[in-house]
N, C-alpha and C positions, 0 to 999 in steps of 0.2 A: 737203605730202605727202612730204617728203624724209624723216622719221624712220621712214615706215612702209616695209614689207616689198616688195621688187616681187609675191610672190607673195599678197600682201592687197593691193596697188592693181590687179593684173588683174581681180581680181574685183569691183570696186567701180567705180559710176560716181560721175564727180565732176558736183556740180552746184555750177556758178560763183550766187553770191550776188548782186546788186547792194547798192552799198553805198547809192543814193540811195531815198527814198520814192515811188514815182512816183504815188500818189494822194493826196499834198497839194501841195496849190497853196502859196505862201511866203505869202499871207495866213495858213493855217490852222497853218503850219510857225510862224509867227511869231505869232499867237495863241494857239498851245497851250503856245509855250517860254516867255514872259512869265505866264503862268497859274501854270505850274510852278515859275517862279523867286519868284509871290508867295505858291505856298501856306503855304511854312512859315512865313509872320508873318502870316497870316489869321487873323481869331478865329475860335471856333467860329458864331458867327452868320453872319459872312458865308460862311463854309463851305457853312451850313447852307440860307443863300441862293442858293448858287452850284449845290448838287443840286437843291434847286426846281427854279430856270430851266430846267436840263441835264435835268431826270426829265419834262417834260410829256411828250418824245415818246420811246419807247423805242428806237425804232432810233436815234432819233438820240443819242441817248443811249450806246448802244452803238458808235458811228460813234466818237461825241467821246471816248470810252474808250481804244479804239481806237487812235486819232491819239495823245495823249498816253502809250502804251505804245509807238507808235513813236518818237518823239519822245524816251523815255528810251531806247531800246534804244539810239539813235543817240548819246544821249549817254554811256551806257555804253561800247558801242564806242568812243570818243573817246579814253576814260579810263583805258580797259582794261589798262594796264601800270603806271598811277597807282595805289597805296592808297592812300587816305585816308578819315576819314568819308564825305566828299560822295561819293565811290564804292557805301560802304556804308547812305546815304540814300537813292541812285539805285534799287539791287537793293530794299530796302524796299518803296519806292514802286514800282516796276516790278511784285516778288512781288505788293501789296495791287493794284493794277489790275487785272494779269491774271486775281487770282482772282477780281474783282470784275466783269470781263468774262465771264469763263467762268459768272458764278450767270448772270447775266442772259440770256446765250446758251440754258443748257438747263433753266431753272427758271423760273417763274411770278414770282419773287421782282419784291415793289414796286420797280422801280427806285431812286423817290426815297431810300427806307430805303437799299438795297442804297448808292448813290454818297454818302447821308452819311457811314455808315460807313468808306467807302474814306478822304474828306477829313478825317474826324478824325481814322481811323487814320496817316495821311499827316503827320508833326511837322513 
């Protein structure tokens, strides 16, 4: 807040962030970062295999989206004063989740269509 105005931070409330996820458990923390570290040398079959499994049940499907957007965000945040590709892989994949969360959220859209897209789109 030091660069802003006192007379724009009266008027503004601040709301402290946490930095940790507190709805996953380190199994799922640690399930979803080993997923992400092997997408981009997945073929597209097993891609293709992995939305199968993930699309039977929709929430949960949205659930596992979900985690894995948090999961980069967290790693984004990490990297945050870092440029590199792998920076600009992360946002990629972050962009292609979330808007792949948000169809599934307020659209009818086939799940399993909707998350192979996402994985293929995902290099």
């Amino acid at each position: 807040i030091e660069p802003l105005l006192a007379t724009i931070i009266s008027r503004c409330q601040i709301i402290d962030i946490k930095d940790k996820n507190p709805g996953l458990s380190e199994k799922e923390i640690q399930e979803a970062t080993e997923f992400l570290e092997m997408l981009p040398g997945m073929s597209i079959g097993e891609k293709l295999k992995k939305a199968e499994s993930i699309s039977k049940d929709k929430q949960k499907a949205k659930a596992w989206i979900a985690n894995l957007i948090l999961i980069l965000r967290e790693k984004l945040l990490e990297h945050a004063s870092i440029k590199s590709p792998d920076t600009q892989n992360t946002l990629h994949a972050l962009y292609t989740l979330q808007k792949t969360h948000t169809l599934l959220k307020t659209t009818n859209t086939n799940p399993r269509f909707a998350i192979e897209i996402a994985l293929i789109d995902i290099a």
